[in-house]
Backbone as CSV, one residue per row, in Angstrom:
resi,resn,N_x,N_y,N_z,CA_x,CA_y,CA_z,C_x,C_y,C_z
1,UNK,0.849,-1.189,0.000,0.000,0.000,0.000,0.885,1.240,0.000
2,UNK,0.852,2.183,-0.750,1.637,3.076,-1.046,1.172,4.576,-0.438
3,UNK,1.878,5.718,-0.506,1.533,7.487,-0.051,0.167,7.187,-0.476
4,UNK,0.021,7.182,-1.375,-1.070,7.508,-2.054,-2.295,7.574,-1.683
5,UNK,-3.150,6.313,-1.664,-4.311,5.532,-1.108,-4.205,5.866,0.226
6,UNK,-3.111,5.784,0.953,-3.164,5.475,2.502,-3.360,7.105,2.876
7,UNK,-2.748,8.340,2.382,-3.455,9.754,2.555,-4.224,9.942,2.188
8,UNK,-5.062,9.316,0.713,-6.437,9.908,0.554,-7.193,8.998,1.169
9,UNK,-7.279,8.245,1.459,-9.093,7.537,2.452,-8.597,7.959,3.890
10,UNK,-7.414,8.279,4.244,-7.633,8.981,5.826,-7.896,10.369,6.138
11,UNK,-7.445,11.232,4.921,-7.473,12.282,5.134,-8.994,12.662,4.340
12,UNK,-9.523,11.804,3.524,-10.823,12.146,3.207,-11.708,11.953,4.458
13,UNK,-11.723,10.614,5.168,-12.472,10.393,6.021,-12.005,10.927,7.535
14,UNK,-11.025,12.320,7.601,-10.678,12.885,8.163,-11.437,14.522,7.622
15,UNK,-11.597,14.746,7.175,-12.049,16.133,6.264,-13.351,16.043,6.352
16,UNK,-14.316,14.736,6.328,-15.525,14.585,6.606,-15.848,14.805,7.588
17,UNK,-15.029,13.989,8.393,-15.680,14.077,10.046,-15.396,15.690,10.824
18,UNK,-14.548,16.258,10.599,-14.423,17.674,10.984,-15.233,18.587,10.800
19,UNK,-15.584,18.411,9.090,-16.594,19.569,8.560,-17.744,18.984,9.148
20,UNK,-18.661,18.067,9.355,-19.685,17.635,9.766,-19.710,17.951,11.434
21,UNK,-18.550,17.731,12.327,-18.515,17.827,13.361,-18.623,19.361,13.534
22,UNK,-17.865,20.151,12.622,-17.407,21.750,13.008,-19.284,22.201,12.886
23,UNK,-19.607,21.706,12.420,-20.928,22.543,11.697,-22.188,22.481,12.497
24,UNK,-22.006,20.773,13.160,-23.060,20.835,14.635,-22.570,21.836,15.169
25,UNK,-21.344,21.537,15.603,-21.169,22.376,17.132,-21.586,23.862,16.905
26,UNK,-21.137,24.567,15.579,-21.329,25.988,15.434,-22.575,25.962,16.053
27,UNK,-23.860,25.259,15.004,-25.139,24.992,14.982,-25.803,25.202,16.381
28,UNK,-24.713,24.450,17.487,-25.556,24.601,18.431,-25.383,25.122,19.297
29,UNK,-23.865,25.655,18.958,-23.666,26.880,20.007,-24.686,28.678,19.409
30,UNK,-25.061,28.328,18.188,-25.807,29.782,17.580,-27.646,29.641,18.037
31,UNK,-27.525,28.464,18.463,-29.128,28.246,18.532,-29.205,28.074,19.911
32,UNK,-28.573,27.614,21.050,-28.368,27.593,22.381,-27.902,28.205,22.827
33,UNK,-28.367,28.626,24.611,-27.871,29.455,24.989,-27.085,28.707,26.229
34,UNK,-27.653,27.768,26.598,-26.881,26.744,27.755,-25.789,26.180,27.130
35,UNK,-24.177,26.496,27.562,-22.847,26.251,26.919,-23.314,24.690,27.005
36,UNK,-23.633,23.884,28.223,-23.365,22.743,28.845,-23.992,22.114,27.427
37,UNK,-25.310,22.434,27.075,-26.101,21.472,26.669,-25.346,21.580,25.077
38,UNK,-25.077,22.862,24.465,-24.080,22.598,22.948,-23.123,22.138,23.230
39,UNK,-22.500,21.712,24.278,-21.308,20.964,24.007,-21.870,19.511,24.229
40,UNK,-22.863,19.082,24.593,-23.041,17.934,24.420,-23.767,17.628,23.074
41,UNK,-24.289,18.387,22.298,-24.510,18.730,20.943,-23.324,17.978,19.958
42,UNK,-22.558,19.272,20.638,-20.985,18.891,19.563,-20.943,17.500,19.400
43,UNK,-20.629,17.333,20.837,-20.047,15.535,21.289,-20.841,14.404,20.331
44,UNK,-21.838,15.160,20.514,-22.675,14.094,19.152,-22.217,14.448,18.015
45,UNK,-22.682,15.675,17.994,-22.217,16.080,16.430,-20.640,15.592,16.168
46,UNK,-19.476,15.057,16.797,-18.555,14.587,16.559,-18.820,13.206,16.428
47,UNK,-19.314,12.403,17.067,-19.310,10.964,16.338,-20.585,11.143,15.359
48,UNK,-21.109,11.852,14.865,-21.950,11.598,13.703,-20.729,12.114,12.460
49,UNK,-19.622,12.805,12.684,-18.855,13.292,11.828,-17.651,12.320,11.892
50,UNK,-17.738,11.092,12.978,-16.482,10.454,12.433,-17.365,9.393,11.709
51,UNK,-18.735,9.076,12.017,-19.275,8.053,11.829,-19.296,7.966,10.270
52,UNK,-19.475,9.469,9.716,-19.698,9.845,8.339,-18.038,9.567,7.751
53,UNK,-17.044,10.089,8.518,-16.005,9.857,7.848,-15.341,8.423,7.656
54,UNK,-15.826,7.919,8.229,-15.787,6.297,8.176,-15.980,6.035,6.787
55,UNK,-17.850,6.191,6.831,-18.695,5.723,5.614,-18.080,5.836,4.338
56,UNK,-17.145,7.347,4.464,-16.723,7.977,2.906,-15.998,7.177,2.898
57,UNK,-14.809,6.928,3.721,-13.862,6.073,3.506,-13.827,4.978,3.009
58,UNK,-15.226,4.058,3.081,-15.330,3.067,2.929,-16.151,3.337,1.107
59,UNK,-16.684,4.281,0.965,-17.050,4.455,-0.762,-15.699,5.037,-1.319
60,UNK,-15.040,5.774,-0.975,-13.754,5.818,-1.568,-12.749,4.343,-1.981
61,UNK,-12.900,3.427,-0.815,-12.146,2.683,-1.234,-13.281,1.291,-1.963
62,UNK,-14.433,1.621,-1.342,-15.387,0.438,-2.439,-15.099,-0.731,-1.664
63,UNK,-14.722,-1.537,-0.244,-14.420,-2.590,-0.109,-14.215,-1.946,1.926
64,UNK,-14.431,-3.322,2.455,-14.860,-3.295,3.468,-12.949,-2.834,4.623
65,UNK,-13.708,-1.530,5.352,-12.527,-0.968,6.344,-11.314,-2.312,6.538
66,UNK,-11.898,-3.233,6.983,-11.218,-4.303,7.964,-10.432,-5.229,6.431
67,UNK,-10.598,-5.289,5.192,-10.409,-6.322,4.023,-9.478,-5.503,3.464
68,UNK,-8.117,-5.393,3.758,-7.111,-4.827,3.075,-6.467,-5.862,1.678
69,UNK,-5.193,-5.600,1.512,-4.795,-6.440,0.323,-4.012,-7.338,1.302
70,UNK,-3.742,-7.533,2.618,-3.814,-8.807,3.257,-4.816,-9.088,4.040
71,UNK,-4.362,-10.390,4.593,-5.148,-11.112,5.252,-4.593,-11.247,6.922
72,UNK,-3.716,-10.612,7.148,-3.168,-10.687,8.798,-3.602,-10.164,9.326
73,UNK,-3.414,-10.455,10.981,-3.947,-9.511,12.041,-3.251,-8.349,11.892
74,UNK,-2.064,-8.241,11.414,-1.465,-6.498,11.654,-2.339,-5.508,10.902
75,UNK,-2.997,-6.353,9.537,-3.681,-5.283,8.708,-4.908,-4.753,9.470
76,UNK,-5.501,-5.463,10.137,-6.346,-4.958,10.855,-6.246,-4.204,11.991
77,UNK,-4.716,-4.365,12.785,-4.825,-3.907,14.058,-4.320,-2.793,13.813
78,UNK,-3.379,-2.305,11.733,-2.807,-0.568,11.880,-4.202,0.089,10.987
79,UNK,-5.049,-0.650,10.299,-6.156,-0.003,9.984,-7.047,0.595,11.730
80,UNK,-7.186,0.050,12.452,-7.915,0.688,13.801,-6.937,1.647,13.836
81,UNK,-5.848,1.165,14.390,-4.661,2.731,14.945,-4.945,3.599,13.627
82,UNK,-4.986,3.910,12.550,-5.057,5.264,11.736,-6.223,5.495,11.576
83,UNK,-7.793,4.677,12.196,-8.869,5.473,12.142,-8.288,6.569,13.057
84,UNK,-8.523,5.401,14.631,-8.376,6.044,15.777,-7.634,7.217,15.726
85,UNK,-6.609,7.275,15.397,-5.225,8.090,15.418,-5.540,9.607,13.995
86,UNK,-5.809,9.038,13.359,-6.708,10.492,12.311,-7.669,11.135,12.722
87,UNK,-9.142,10.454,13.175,-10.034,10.866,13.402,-9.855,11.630,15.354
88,UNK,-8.503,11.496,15.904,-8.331,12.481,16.705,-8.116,13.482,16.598
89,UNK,-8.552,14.169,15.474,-7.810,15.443,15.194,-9.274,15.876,14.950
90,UNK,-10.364,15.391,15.225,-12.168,15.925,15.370,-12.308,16.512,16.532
91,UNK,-12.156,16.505,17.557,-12.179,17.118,18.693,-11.380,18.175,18.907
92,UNK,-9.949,18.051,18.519,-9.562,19.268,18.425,-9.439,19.782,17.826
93,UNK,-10.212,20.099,16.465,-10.688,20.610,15.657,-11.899,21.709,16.001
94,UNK,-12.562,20.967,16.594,-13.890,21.176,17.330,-13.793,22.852,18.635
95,UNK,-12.655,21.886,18.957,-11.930,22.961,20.040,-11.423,24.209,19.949
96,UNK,-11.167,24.326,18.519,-10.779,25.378,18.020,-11.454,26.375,17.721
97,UNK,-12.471,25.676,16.691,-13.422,26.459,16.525,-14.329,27.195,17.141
98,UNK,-14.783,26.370,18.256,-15.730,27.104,19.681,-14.836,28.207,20.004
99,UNK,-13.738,27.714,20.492,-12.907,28.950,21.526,-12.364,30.255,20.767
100,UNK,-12.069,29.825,19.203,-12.234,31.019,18.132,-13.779,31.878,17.676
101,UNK,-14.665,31.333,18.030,-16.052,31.786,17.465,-16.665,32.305,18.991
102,UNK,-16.130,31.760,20.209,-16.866,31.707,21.251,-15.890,31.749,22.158
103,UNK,-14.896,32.628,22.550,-14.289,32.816,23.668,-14.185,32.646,25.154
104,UNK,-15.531,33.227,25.560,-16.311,32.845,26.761,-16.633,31.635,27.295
105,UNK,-16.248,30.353,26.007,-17.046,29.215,26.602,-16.437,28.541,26.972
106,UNK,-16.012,27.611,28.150,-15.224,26.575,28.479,-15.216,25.328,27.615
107,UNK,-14.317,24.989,26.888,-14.733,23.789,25.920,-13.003,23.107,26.206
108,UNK,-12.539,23.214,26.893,-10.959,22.573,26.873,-11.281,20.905,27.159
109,UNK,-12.356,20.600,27.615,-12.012,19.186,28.333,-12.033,18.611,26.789
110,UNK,-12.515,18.797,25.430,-12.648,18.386,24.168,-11.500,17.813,23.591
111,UNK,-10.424,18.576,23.611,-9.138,17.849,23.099,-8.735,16.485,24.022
112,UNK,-9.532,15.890,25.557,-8.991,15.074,26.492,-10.046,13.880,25.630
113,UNK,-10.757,14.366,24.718,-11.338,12.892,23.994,-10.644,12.693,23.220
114,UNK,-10.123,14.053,22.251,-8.400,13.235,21.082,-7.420,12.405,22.114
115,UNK,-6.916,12.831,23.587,-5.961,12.295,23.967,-6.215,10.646,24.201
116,UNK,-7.555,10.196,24.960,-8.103,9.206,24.703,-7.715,8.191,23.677
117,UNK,-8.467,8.764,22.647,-8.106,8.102,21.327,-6.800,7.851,21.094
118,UNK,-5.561,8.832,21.066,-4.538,8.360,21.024,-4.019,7.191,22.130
119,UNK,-4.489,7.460,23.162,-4.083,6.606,24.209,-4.731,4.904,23.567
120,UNK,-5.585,4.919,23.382,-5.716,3.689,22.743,-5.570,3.168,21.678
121,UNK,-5.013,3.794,20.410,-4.643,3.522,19.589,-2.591,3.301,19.480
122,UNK,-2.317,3.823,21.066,-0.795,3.266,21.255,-1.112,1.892,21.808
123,UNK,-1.761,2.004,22.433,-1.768,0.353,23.075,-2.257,-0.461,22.470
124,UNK,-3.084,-0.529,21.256,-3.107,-1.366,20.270,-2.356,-1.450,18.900
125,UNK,-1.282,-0.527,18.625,-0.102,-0.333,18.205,1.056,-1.386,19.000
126,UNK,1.232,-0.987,20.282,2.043,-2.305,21.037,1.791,-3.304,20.258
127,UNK,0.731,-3.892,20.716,0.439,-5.145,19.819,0.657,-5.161,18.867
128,UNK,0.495,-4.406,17.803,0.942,-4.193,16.573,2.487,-4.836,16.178
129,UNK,3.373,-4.087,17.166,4.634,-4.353,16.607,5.095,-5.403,17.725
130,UNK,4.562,-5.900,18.335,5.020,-7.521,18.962,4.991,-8.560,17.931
131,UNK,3.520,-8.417,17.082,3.099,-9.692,16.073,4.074,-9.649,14.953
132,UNK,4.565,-7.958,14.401,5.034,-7.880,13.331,6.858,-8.100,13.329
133,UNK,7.011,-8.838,12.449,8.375,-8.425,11.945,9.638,-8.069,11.243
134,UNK,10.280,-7.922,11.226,10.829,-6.843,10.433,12.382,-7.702,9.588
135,UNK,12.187,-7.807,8.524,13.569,-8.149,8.127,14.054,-7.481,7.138
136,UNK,15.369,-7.214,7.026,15.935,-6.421,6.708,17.531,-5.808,7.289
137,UNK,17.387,-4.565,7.532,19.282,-3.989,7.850,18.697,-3.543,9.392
138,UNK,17.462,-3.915,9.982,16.874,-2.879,11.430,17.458,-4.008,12.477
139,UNK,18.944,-3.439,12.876,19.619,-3.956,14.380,18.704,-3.985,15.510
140,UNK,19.376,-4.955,16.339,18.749,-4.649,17.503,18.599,-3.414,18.519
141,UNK,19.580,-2.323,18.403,19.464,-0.783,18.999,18.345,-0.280,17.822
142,UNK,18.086,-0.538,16.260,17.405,0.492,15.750,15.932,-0.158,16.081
143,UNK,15.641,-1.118,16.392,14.508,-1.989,17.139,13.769,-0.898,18.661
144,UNK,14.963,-1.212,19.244,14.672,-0.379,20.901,14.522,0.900,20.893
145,UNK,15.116,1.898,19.591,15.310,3.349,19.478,13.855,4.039,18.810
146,UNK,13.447,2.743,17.994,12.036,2.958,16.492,11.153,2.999,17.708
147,UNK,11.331,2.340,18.625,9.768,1.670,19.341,9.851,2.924,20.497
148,UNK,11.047,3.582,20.926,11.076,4.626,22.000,10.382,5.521,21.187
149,UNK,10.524,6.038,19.651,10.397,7.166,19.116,8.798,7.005,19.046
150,UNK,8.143,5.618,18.588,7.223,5.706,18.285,6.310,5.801,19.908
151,UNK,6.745,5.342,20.794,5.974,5.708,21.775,5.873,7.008,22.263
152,UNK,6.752,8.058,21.963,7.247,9.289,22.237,6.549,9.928,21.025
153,UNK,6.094,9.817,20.289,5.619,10.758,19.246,3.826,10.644,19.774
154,UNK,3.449,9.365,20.761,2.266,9.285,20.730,1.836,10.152,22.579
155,UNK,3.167,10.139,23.519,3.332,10.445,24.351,2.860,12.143,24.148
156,UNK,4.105,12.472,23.793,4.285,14.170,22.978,2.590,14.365,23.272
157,UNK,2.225,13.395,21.718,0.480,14.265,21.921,-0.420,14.327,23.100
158,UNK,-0.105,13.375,23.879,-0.882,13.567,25.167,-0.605,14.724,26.531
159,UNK,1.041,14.970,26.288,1.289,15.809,27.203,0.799,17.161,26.562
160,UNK,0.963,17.426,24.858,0.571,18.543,24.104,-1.277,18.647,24.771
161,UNK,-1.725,17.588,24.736,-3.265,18.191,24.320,-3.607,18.611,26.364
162,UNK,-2.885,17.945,27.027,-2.700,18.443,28.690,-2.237,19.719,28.955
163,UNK,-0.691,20.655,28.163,-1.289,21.737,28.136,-1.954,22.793,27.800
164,UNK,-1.619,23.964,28.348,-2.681,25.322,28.251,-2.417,25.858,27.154
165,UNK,-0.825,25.513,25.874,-0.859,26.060,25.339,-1.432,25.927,23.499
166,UNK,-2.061,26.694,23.036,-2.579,26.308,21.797,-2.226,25.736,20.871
167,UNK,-0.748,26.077,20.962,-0.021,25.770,19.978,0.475,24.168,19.863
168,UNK,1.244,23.845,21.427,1.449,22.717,21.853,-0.048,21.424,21.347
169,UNK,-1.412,22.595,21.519,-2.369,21.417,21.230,-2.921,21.354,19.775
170,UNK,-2.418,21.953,19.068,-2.078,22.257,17.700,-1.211,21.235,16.764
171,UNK,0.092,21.314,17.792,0.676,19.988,17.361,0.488,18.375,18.162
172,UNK,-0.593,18.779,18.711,-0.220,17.430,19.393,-1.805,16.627,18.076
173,UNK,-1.742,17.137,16.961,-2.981,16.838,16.326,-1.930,16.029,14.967
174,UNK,-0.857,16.189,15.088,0.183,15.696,13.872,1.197,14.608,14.431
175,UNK,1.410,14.492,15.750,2.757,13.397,16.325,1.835,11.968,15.847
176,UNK,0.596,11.772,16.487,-0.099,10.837,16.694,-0.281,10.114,15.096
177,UNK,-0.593,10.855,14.234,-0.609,10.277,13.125,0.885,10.065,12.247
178,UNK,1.977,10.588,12.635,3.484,10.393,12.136,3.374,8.674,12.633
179,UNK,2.889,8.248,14.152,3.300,6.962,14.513,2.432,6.448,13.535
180,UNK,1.456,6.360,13.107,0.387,5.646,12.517,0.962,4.973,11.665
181,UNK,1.267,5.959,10.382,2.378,6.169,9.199,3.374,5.386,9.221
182,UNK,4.094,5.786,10.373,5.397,4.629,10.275,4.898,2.364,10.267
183,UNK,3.591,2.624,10.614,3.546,1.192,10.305,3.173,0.565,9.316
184,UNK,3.151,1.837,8.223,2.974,1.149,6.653,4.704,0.823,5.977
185,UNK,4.388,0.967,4.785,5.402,0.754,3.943,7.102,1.650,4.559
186,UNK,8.000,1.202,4.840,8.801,2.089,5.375,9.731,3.046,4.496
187,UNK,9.502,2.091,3.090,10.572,2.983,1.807,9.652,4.007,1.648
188,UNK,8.549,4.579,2.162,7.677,6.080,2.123,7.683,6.440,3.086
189,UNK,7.221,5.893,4.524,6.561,6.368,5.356,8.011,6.938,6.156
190,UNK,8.868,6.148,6.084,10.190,6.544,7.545,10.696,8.223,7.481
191,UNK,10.836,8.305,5.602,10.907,10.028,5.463,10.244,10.922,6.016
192,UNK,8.792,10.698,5.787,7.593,11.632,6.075,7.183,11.335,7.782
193,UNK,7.173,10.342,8.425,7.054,10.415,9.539,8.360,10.969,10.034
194,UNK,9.339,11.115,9.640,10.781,11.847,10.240,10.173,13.486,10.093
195,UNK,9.506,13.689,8.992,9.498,14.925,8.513,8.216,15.682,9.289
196,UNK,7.155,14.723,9.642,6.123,14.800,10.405,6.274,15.671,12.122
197,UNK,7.498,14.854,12.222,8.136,14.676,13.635,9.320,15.858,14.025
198,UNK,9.987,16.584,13.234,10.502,17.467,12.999,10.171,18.820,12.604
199,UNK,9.075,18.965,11.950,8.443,20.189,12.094,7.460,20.284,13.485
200,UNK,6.425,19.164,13.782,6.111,19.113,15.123,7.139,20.170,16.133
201,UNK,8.128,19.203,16.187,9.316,19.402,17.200,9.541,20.705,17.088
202,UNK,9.972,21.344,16.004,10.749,22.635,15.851,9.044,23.407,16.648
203,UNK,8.065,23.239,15.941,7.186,24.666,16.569,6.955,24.145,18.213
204,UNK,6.729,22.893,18.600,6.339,22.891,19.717,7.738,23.668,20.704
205,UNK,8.968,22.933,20.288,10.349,23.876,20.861,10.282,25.097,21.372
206,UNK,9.630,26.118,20.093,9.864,27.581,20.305,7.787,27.975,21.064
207,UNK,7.001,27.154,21.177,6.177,27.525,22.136,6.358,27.233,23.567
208,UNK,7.404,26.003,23.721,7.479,25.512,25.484,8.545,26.399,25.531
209,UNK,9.844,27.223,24.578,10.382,28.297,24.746,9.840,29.601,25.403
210,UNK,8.981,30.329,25.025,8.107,30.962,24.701,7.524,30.823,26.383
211,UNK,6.772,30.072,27.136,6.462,29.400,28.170,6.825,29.680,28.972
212,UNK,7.614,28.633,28.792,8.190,28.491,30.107,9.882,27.205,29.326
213,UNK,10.889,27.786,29.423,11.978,26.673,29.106,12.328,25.966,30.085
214,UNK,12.133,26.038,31.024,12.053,24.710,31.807,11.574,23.557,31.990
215,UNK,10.334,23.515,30.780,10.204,22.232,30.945,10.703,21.438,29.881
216,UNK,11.165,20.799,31.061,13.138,19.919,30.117,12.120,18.626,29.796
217,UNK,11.050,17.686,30.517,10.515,16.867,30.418,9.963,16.414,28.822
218,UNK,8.689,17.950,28.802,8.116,18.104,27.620,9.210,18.143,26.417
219,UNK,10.653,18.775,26.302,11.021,19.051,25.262,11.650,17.401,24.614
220,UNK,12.131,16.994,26.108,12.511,15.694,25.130,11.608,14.852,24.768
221,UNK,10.228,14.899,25.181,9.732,14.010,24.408,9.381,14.261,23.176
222,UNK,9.470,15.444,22.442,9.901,15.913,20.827,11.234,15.225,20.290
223,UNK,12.109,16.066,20.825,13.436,16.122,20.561,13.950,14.118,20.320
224,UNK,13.568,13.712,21.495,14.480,12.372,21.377,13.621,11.277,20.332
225,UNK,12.542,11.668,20.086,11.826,10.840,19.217,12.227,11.588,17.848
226,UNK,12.500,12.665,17.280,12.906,12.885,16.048,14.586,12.954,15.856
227,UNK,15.445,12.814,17.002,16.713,11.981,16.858,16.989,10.670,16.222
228,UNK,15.794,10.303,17.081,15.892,8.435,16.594,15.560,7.962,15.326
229,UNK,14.101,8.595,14.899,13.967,8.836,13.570,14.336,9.047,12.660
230,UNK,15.512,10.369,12.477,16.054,10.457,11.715,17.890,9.074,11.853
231,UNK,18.499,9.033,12.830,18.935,7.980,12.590,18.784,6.400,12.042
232,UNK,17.364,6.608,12.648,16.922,4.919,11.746,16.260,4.660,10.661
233,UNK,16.023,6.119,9.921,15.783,6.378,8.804,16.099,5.345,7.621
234,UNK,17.893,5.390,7.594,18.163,4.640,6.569,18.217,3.334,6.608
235,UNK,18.149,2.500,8.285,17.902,1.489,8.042,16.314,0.918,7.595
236,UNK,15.247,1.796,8.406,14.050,1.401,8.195,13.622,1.498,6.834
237,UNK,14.083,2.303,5.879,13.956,2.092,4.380,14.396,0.683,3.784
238,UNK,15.726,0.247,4.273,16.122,-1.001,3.725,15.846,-2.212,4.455
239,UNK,14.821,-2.137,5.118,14.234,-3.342,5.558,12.138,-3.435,5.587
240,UNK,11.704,-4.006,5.264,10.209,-4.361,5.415,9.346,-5.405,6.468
241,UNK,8.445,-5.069,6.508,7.663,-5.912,7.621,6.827,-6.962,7.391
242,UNK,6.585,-8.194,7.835,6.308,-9.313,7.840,5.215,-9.408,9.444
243,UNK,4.377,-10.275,8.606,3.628,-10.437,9.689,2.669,-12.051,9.411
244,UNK,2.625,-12.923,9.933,2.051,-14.520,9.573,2.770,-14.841,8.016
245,UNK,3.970,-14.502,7.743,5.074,-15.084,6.803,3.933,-14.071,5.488
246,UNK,3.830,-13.125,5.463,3.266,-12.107,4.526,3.833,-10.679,4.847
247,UNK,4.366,-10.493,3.666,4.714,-8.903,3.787,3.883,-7.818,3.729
248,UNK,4.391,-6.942,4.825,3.053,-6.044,5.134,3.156,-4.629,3.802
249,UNK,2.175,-4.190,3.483,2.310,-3.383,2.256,2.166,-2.031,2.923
């Protein structure tokens, strides 16, 4: 499975669920006057907008979410991680928009349903890369370094969408899907998730700058996950993944 296919049915059925989600919530923050009750509006109006972005996804590609061009459990368990892991970027999407259109309104707990999502789409990622494996030029340090980065790119987004700052929760809407990425094809994905992970890094840098620079915690969990990345770059290109004696596409 190549760039191609794998950005357009996520990012279509990512583009759906936002605009559908953005458009309740406006909806019902312009027609209500109780904050409490439009944000439980939204909350719907967000799974009716991932529910929709699903659907497209599934007429875009004409063939059922779960029925890839294999037949292994990995295909199924990185198809969940890149719903999960795309369609987190609906809530804080969502989040944006209220607190840009509607200042006054408390809507922060919204991005703690993206963090959610990411949170479970790492732990079914684990699994992911226990079943799968990898042959090729990937040593045993670029093994222990791939799997720090990738837990650290999914980390990042959770401490991003925890704080206060916009920006930080801005990017914490791009780490989560760099890990996704890296469990496709690696002669595409290892560049662009390096590249994913590095612009992340650089803006979140100069906002926890900006902040407060003391927090040494937050910065490395940018920093040491797009070190590793870019070092295991060239091996993860020259090696591919296997999973029940089938190569993963």
């Amino acid at each position: 499975m190549g760039l191609e296919p794998v950005l357009r049915d996520h990012l279509v059925m990512t583009a759906v669920a936002v605009i559908i989600a953005v458009i309740i919530s406006v909806a019902a923050w312009a027609v209500m006057d109780d904050d409490y009750t439009a944000e439980i509006v939204a909350v719907v109006g967000m799974a009716v907008g991932m529910a929709a972005g699903i659907l497209a996804m599934l007429l875009v590609r004409r063939r059922d979410i779960f029925r890839t061009r294999g037949s292994s459990i990995c295909y199924k368990l990185r198809e969940v991680c890149s719903v999960l892991s795309f369609l987190a970027v609906v809530p804080t999407a969502v989040f944006f928009v209220i607190t840009l259109l509607h200042p006054d309104s408390d809507v922060s707990d919204m991005p703690l349903i993206s963090a959610i999502m990411v949170l479970v789409s790492m732990l079914i990622q684990a699994y992911y890369w226990r079943v799968a494996q990898n042959i090729g030029s990937m040593s045993g340090l670029n093994v222990i370094t791939m799997v720090i980065a990738l837990i650290l790119l999914n980390i990042s987004a959770i401490l991003g969408i925890d704080h206060d700052s916009i920006i930080l929760t801005a990017v914490s809407m791009f780490t989560p899907i760099a890990a996704v990425l890296l469990m496709y094809d690696w002669a595409w994905s290892a560049d662009l998730g390096f590249l994913i992970s590095l612009v992340c890094t650089v803006v979140a840098t100069v906002a926890i700058v900006m902040d407060d620079w003391m927090q040494f915690g937050l910065l490395l969990s940018f920093w040491i996950s797009t070190v590793f990345l870019f070092f295991d770059r060239h091996s993860m290109k020259n090696t591919f993944l296997m999973c029940d004696g089938e190569k993963l596409y």
